[in-house]
VOBA-136206 format. One record per residue (C-alpha): x, y, z; residue in three letters. Coordinates in nm, 3 decimals, padded with zeros to 5 digits, always signed. Example, Ala and Ser with C-alpha at 12.3 -4.5 7.8 and 13.67 -1.06 7.14 Angstrom:
2
X=+01.230, Y=-00.450, Z=+00.780, rest=ALA
X=+01.367, Y=-00.106, Z=+00.714, rest=SER
This chain:
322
X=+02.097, Y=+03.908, Z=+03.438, rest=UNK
X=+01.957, Y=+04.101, Z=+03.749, rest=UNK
X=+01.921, Y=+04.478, Z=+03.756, rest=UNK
X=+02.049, Y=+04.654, Z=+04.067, rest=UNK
X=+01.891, Y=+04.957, Z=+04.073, rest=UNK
X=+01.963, Y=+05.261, Z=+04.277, rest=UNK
X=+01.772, Y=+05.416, Z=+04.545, rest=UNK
X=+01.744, Y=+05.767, Z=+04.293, rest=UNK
X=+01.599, Y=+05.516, Z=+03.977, rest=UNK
X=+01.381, Y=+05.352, Z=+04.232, rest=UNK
X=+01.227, Y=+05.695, Z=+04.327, rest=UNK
X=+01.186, Y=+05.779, Z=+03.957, rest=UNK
X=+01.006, Y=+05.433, Z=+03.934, rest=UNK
X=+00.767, Y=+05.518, Z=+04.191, rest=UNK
X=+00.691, Y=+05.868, Z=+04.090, rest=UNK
X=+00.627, Y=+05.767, Z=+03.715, rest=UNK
X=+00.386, Y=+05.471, Z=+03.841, rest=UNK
X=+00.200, Y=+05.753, Z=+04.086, rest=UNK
X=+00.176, Y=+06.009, Z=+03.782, rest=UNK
X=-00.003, Y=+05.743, Z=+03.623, rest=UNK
X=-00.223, Y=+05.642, Z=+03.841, rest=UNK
X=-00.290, Y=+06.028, Z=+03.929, rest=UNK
X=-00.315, Y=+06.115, Z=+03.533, rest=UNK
X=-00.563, Y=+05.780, Z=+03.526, rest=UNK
X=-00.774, Y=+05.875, Z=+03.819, rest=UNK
X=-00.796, Y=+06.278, Z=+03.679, rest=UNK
X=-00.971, Y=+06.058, Z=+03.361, rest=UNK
X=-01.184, Y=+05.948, Z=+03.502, rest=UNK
X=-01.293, Y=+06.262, Z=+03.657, rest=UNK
X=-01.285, Y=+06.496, Z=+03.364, rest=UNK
X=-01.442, Y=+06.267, Z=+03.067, rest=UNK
X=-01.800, Y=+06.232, Z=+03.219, rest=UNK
X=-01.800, Y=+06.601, Z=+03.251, rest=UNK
X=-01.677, Y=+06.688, Z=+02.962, rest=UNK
X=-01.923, Y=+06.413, Z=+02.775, rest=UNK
X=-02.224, Y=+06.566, Z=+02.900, rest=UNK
X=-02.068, Y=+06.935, Z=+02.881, rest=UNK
X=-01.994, Y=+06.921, Z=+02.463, rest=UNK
X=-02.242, Y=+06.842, Z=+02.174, rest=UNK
X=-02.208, Y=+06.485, Z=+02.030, rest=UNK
X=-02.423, Y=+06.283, Z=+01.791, rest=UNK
X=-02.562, Y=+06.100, Z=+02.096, rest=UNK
X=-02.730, Y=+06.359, Z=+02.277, rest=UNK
X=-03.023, Y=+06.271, Z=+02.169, rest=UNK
X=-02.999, Y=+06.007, Z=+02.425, rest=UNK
X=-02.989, Y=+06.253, Z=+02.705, rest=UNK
X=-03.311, Y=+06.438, Z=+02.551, rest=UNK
X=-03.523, Y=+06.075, Z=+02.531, rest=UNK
X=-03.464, Y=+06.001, Z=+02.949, rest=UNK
X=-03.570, Y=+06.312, Z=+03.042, rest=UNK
X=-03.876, Y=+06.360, Z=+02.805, rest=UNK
X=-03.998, Y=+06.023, Z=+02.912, rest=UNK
X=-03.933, Y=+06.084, Z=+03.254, rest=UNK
X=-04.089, Y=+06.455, Z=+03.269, rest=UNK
X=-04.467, Y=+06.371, Z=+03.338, rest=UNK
X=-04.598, Y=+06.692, Z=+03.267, rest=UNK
X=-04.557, Y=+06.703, Z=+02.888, rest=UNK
X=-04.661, Y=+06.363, Z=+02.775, rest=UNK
X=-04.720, Y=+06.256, Z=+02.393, rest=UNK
X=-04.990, Y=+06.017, Z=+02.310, rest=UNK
X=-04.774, Y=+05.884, Z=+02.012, rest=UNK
X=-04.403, Y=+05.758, Z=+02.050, rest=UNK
X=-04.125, Y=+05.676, Z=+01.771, rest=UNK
X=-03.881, Y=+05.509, Z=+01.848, rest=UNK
X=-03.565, Y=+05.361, Z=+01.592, rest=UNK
X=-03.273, Y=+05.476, Z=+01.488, rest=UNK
X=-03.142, Y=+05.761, Z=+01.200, rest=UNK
X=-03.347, Y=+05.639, Z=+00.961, rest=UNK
X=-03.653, Y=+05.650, Z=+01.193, rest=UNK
X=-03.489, Y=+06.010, Z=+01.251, rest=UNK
X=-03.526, Y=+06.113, Z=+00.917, rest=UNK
X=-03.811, Y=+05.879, Z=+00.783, rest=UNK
X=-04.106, Y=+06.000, Z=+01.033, rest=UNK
X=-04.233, Y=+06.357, Z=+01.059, rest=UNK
X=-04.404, Y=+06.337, Z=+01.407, rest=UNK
X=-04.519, Y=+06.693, Z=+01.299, rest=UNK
X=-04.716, Y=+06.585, Z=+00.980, rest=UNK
X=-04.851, Y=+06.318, Z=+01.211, rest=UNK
X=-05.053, Y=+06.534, Z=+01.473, rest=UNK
X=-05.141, Y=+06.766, Z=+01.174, rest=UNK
X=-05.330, Y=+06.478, Z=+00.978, rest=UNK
X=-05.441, Y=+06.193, Z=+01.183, rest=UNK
X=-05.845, Y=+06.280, Z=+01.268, rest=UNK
X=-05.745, Y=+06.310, Z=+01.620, rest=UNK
X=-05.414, Y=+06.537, Z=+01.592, rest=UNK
X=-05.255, Y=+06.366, Z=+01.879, rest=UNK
X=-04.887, Y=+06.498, Z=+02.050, rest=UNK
X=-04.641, Y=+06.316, Z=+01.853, rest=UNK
X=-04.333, Y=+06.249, Z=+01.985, rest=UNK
X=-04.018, Y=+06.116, Z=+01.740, rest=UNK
X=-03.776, Y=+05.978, Z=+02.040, rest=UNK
X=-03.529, Y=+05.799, Z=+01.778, rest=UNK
X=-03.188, Y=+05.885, Z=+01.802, rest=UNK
X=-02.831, Y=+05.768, Z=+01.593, rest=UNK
X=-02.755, Y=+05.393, Z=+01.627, rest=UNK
X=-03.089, Y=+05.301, Z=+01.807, rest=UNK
X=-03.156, Y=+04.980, Z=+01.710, rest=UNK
X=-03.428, Y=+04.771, Z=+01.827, rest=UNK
X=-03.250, Y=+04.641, Z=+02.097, rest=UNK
X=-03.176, Y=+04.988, Z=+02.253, rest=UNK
X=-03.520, Y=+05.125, Z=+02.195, rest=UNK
X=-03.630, Y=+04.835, Z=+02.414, rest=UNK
X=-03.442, Y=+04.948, Z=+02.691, rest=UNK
X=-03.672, Y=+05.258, Z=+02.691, rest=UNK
X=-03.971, Y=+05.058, Z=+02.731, rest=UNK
X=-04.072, Y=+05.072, Z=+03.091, rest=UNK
X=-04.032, Y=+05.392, Z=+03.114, rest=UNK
X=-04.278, Y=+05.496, Z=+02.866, rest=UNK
X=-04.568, Y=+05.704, Z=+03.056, rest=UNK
X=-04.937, Y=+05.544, Z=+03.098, rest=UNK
X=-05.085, Y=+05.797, Z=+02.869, rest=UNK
X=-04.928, Y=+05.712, Z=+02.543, rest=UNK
X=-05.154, Y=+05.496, Z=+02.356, rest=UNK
X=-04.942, Y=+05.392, Z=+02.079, rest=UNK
X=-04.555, Y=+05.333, Z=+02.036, rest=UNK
X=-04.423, Y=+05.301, Z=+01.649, rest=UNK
X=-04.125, Y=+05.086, Z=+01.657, rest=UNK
X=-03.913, Y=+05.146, Z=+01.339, rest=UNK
X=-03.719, Y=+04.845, Z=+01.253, rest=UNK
X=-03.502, Y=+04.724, Z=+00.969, rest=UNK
X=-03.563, Y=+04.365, Z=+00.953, rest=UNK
X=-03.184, Y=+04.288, Z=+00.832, rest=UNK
X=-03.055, Y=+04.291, Z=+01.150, rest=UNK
X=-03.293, Y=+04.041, Z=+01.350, rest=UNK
X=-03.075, Y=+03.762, Z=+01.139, rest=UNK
X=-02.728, Y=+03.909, Z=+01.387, rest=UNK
X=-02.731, Y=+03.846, Z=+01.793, rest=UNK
X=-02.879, Y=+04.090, Z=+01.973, rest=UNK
X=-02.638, Y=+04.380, Z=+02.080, rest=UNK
X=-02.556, Y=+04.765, Z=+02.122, rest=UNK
X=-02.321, Y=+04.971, Z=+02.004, rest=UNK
X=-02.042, Y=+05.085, Z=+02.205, rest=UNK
X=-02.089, Y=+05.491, Z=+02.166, rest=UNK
X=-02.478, Y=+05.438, Z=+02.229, rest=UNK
X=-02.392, Y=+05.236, Z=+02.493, rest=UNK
X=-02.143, Y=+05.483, Z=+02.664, rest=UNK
X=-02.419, Y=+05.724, Z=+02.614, rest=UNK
X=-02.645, Y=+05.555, Z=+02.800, rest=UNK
X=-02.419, Y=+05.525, Z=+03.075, rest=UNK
X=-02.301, Y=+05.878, Z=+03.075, rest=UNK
X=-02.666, Y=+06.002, Z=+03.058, rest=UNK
X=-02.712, Y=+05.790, Z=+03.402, rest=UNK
X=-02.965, Y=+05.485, Z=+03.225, rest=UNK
X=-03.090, Y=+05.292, Z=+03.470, rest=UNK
X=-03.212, Y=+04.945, Z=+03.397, rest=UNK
X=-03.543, Y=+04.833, Z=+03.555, rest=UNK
X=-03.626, Y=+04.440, Z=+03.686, rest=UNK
X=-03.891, Y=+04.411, Z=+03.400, rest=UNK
X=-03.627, Y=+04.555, Z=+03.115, rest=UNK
X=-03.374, Y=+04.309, Z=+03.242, rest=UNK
X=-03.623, Y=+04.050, Z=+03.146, rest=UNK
X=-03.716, Y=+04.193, Z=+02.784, rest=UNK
X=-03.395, Y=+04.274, Z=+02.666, rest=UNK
X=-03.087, Y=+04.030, Z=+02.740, rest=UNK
X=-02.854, Y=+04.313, Z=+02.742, rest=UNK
X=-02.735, Y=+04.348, Z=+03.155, rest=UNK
X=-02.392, Y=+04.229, Z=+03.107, rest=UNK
X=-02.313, Y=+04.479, Z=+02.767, rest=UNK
X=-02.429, Y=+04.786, Z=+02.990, rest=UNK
X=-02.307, Y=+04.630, Z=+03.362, rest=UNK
X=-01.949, Y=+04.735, Z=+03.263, rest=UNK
X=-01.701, Y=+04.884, Z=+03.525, rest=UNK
X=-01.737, Y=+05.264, Z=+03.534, rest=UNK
X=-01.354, Y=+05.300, Z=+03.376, rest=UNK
X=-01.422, Y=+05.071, Z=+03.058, rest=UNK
X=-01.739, Y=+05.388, Z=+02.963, rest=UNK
X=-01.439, Y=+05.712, Z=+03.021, rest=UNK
X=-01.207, Y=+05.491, Z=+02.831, rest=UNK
X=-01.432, Y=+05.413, Z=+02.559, rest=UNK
X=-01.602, Y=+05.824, Z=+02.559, rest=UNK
X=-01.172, Y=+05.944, Z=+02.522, rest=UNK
X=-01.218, Y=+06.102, Z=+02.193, rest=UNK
X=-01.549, Y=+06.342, Z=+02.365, rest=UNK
X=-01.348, Y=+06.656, Z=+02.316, rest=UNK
X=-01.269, Y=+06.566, Z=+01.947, rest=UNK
X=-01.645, Y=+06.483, Z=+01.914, rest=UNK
X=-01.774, Y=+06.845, Z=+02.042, rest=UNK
X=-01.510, Y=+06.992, Z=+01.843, rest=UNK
X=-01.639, Y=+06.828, Z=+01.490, rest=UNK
X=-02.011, Y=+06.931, Z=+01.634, rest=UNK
X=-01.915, Y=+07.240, Z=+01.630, rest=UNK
X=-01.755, Y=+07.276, Z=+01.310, rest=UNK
X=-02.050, Y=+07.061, Z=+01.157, rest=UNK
X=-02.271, Y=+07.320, Z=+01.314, rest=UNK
X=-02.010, Y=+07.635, Z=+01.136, rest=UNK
X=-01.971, Y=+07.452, Z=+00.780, rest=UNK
X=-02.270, Y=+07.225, Z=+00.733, rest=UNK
X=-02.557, Y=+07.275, Z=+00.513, rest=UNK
X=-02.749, Y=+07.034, Z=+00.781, rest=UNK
X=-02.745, Y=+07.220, Z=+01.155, rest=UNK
X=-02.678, Y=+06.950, Z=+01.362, rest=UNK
X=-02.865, Y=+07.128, Z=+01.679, rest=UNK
X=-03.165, Y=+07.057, Z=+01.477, rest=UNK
X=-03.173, Y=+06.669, Z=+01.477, rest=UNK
X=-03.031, Y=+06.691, Z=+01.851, rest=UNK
X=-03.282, Y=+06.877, Z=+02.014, rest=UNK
X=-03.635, Y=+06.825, Z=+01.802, rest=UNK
X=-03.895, Y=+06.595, Z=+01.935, rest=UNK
X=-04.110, Y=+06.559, Z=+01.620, rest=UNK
X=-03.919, Y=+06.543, Z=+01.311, rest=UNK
X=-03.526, Y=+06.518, Z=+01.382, rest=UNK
X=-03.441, Y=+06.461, Z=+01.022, rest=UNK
X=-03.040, Y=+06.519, Z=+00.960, rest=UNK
X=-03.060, Y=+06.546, Z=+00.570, rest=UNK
X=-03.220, Y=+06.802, Z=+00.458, rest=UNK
X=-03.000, Y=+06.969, Z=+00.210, rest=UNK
X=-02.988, Y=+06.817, Z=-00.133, rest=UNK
X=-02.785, Y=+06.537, Z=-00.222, rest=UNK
X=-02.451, Y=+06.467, Z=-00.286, rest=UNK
X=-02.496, Y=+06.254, Z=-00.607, rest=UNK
X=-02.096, Y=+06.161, Z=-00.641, rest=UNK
X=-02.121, Y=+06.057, Z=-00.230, rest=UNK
X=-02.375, Y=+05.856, Z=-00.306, rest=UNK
X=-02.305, Y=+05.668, Z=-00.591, rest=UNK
X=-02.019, Y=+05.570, Z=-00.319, rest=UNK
X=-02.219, Y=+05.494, Z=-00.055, rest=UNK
X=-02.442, Y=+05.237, Z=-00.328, rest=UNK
X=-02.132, Y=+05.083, Z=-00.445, rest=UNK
X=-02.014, Y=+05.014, Z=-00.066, rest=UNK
X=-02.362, Y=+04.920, Z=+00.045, rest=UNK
X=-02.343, Y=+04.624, Z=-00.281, rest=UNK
X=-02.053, Y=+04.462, Z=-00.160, rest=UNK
X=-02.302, Y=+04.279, Z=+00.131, rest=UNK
X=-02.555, Y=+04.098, Z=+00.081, rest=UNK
X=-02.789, Y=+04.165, Z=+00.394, rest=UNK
X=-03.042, Y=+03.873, Z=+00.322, rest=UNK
X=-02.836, Y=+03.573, Z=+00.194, rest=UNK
X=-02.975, Y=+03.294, Z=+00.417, rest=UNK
X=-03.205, Y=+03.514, Z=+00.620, rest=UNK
X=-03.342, Y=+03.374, Z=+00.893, rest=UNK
X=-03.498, Y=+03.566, Z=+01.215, rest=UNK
X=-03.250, Y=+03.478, Z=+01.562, rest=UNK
X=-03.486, Y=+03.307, Z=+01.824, rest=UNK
X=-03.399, Y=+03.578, Z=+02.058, rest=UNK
X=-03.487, Y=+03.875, Z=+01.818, rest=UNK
X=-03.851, Y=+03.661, Z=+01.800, rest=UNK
X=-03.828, Y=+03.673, Z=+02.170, rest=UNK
X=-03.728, Y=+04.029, Z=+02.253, rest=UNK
X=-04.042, Y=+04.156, Z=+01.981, rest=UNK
X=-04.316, Y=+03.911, Z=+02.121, rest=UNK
X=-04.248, Y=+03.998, Z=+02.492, rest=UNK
X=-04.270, Y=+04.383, Z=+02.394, rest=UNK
X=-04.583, Y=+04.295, Z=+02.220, rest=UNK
X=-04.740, Y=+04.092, Z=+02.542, rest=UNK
X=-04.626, Y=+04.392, Z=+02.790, rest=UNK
X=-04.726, Y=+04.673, Z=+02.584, rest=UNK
X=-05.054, Y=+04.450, Z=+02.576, rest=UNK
X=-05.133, Y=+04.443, Z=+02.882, rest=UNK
X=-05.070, Y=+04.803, Z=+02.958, rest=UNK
X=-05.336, Y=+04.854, Z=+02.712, rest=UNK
X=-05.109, Y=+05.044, Z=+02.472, rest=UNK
X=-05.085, Y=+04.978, Z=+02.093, rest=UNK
X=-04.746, Y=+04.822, Z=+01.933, rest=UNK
X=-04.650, Y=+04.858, Z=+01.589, rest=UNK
X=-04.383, Y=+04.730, Z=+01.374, rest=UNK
X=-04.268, Y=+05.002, Z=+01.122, rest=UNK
X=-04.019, Y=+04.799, Z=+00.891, rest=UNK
X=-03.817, Y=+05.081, Z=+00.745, rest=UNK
X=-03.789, Y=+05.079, Z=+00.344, rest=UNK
X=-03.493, Y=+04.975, Z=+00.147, rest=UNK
X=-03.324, Y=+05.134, Z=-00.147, rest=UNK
X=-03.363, Y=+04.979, Z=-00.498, rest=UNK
X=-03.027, Y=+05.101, Z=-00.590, rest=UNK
X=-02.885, Y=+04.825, Z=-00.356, rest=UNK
X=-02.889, Y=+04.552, Z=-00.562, rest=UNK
X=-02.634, Y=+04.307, Z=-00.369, rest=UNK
X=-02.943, Y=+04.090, Z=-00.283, rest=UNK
X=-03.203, Y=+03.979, Z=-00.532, rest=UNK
X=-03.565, Y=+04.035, Z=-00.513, rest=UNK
X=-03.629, Y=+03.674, Z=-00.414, rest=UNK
X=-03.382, Y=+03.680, Z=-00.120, rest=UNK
X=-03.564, Y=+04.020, Z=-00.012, rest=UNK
X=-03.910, Y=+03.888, Z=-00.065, rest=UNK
X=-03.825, Y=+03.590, Z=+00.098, rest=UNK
X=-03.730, Y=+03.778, Z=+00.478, rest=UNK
X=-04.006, Y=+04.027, Z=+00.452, rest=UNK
X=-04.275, Y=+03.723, Z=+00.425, rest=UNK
X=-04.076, Y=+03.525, Z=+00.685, rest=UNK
X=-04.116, Y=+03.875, Z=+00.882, rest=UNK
X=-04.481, Y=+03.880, Z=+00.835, rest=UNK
X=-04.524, Y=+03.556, Z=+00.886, rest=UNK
X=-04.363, Y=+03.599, Z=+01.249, rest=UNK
X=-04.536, Y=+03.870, Z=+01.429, rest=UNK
X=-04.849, Y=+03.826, Z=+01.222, rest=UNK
X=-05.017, Y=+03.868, Z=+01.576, rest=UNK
X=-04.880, Y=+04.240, Z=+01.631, rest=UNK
X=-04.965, Y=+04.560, Z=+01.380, rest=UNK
X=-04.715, Y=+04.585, Z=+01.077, rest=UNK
X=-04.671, Y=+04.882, Z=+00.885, rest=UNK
X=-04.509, Y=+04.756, Z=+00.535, rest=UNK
X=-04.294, Y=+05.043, Z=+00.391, rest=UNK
X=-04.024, Y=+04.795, Z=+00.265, rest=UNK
X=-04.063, Y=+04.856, Z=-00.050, rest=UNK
X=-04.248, Y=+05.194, Z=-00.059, rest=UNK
X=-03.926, Y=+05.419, Z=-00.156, rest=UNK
X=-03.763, Y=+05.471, Z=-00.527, rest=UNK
X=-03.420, Y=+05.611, Z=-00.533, rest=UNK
X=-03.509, Y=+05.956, Z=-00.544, rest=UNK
X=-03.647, Y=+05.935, Z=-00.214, rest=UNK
X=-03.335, Y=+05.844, Z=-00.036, rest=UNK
X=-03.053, Y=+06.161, Z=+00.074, rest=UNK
X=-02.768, Y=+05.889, Z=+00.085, rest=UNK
X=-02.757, Y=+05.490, Z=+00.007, rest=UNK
X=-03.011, Y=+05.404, Z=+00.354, rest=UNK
X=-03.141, Y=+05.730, Z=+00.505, rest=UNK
X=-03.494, Y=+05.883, Z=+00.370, rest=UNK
X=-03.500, Y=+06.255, Z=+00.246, rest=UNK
X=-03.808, Y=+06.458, Z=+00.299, rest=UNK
X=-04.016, Y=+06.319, Z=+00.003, rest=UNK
X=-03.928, Y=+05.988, Z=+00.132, rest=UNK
X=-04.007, Y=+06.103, Z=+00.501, rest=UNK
X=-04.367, Y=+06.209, Z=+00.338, rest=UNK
X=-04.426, Y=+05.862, Z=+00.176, rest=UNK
X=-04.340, Y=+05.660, Z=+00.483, rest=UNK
X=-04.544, Y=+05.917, Z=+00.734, rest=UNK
X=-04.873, Y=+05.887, Z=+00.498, rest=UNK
X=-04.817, Y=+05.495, Z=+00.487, rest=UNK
X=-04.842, Y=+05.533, Z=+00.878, rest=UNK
X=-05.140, Y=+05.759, Z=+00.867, rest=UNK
X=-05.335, Y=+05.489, Z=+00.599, rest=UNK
X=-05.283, Y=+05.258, Z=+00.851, rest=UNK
X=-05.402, Y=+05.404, Z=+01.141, rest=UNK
């Protein structure tokens, strides 16, 4: 059965399709300015492009790694006790996994003369990828992707999306700034504090929430991150071409693999043992820093992040090994 439609239901046709596309296009407009306009839990990202590309204020030391490199290295207790107290900058940031810090790479100045890769070895046994919101973040922060990145990290068609795709995916920014801010109001943690310092960013400071966390343990022992571990070929890939071009610009690479709580029990010690020697065994050529197993229980603020005596055990493994 065919419609006939009038020439008044036609118009209202036409005008709802144009207040669409209108409403679409006004989107598009508003979301990027509104992303970089609020707080978020990714500004972080906005603060590591321009301290590596402001040349005036250069570190000598660089952390990179996600919230657990955040609140697991004090860059400040760094410069204070390594013999030559050298500027210490902690550029990790929420969700940066090894694959994102990567992308940061090239841009890191001449005068640094060593770059501390924090890395939780779990995750080199799932394909390489980024997450959407530190993806968007990137994009909204204006990331630009170098020839010589391209070739380290295999990620040019996750961040090569149509402009569009990012608003769509950064739609809930105004939510986002409003929780910031009520974080910031209501929190015993100040989120400005992890967003804007370039030496210790830690999140967790208060004490911990023991009834949270026995949650957190319980959720955290439902997977087991090293059944069957084995390290992806392009993981081994990605980490020995860093190695080769940090190399060759003369600057020292290390491998910081990030401890693990005891309290997670969902793999046994043999499975655990088992992809920290396979680890090893793999980038035996670049400089490890073993803090796997450094933490007890009481060093951890929730199920996987460090609190500050477990920030102090993992920055004084880094300064024995320097």
């Amino acid at each position: 059965m065919i419609m006939n439609l009038s020439v008044q239901q036609i118009r209202y046709i036409i005008s709802f399709i144009l207040f669409l596309l209108a409403f679409m296009v006004l989107l598009n407009i508003v979301t990027p300015v509104l992303f970089k306009a609020l707080p978020n839990d990714y500004m972080r990202t906005k603060l590591i492009i321009q301290t590596l590309k402001d040349t005036s204020e250069v570190a000598e030391v660089i952390i990179l790694g996600n919230s657990r490199g955040m609140n697991g290295v004090n860059g400040y207790m760094l410069e204070k006790e390594l013999s030559d107290h050298p500027k210490v900058y902690n550029l990790t940031s929420t969700g940066q996994q090894l694959s994102e810090s990567a992308l940061y790479y090239t841009m890191i100045p001449t005068e640094v003369k060593t770059v501390i890769q924090c890395i939780d070895i779990d995750l080199l046994s799932k394909p390489i990828d980024i997450k959407t919101s530190n993806s968007v973040a990137l994009h909204m922060y204006r990331y630009e992707m170098d020839n010589k990145t391209e070739e380290i990290v295999p990620l040019k068609k996750t961040l090569d999306k149509p402009f569009f795709i990012y608003n769509y995916e950064a739609r809930n920014c105004l939510f986002a700034g409003l929780s910031y801010f009520l974080r910031k109001m209501l929190d015993d943690d100040d989120p400005d504090v992890f967003a804007l310092d370039l030496r210790y960013p830690s999140s967790h400071k208060s004490l911990r929430n023991d009834i949270i966390y026995k949650q957190e343990i319980e959720e955290k022992n439902k997977n087991n991150m090293f059944a069957l571990y084995t390290i992806l070929p392009e993981w081994k890939k990605l980490i020995d071409t860093s190695y080769i071009y940090f190399k060759q610009r003369n600057i020292r690479y290390c491998l910081l693999i990030m401890p693990y709580n005891p309290d997670i029990i969902s793999s046994t010690n043999e499975e655990k043992e088992y992809a920290l020697s396979l680890f090893k065994k793999q980038f035996n050529d670049i400089f490890l820093i073993d803090c796997f197993n450094l933490l007890r229980p009481e060093d951890f603020y929730d199920a996987i992040h460090p609190n500050n005596s477990g920030a102090e055990k993992i920055t004084d493994m880094v300064i024995k090994s320097f």
